[in-house]
N, C-alpha and C positions, 0 to 999 in steps of 0.2 A: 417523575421517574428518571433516573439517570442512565445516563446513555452506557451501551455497554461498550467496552475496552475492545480496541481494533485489535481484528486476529494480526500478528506478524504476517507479512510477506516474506515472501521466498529469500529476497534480498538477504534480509535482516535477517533470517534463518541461515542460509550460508555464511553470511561476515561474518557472526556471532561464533560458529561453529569452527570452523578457517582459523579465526583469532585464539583460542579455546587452544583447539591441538597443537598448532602452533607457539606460540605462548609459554605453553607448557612443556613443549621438546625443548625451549631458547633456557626458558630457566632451570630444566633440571639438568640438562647439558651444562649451560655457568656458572652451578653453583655444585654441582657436583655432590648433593645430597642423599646419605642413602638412609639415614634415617626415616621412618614413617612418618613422626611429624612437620620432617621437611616437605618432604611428600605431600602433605596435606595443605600446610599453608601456600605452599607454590599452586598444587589443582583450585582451591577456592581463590587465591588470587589470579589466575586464569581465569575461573569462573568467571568474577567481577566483571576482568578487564572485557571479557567473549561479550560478558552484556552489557555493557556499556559502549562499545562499539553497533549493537547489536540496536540500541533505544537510537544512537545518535544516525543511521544510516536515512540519510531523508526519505517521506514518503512520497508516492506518485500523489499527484495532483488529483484533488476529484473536481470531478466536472462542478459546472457552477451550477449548484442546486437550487441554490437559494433565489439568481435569475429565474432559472424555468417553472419555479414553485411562482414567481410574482405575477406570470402572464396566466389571465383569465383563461378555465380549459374552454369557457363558448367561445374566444373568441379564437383559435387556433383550429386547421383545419381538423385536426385529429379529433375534435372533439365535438364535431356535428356527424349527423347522422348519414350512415351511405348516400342518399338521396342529394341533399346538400351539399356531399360533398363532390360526389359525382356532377351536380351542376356547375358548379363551383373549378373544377379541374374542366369545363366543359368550355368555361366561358375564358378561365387562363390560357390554353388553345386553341389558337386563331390560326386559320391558315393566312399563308403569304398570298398577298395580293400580286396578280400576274400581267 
């Protein structure tokens, strides 16, 4: 089964967006186009540029999954039963000797 495509983050939704408007006020501002299919070719190459800014902006880090996937769930406290685990938090719990 293939894994499905990470939603964008906020990030990459801003820069992408930012670059886009931007982008496109610099170029029709220097090129001073007022034909439609100037118009056009300048918005799709905004386009591009918005997302490709947008692919390149790094992701956050995920946690290391693949660590916490290798440790045994019996052998971590989370993964015995109250009883257990209650003893267990009972015996971690020492009072100071006086």
């Amino acid at each position: 089964m293939p894994r499905p495509m990470p939603r964008p983050t906020t990030a990459q939704i801003t820069y992408g967006s930012v670059t886009v408007v931007f982008s496109t006020l610099a170029m029709l501002l220097l090129s001073q186009t007022a034909s439609g299919v100037g118009i056009a070719v300048i918005a799709l190459a905004a386009l591009g540029l918005g997302l490709l800014v947008a692919v390149t902006v790094p992701l956050p880090k995920q946690p290391a999954a693949s660590a916490a996937r290798s440790v045994p769930v019996a052998s971590s406290a989370e993964g015995r039963v109250p009883e257990q685990r209650g003893a267990m938090l009972a015996e971690s719990v020492r009072e100071p000797t006086r």
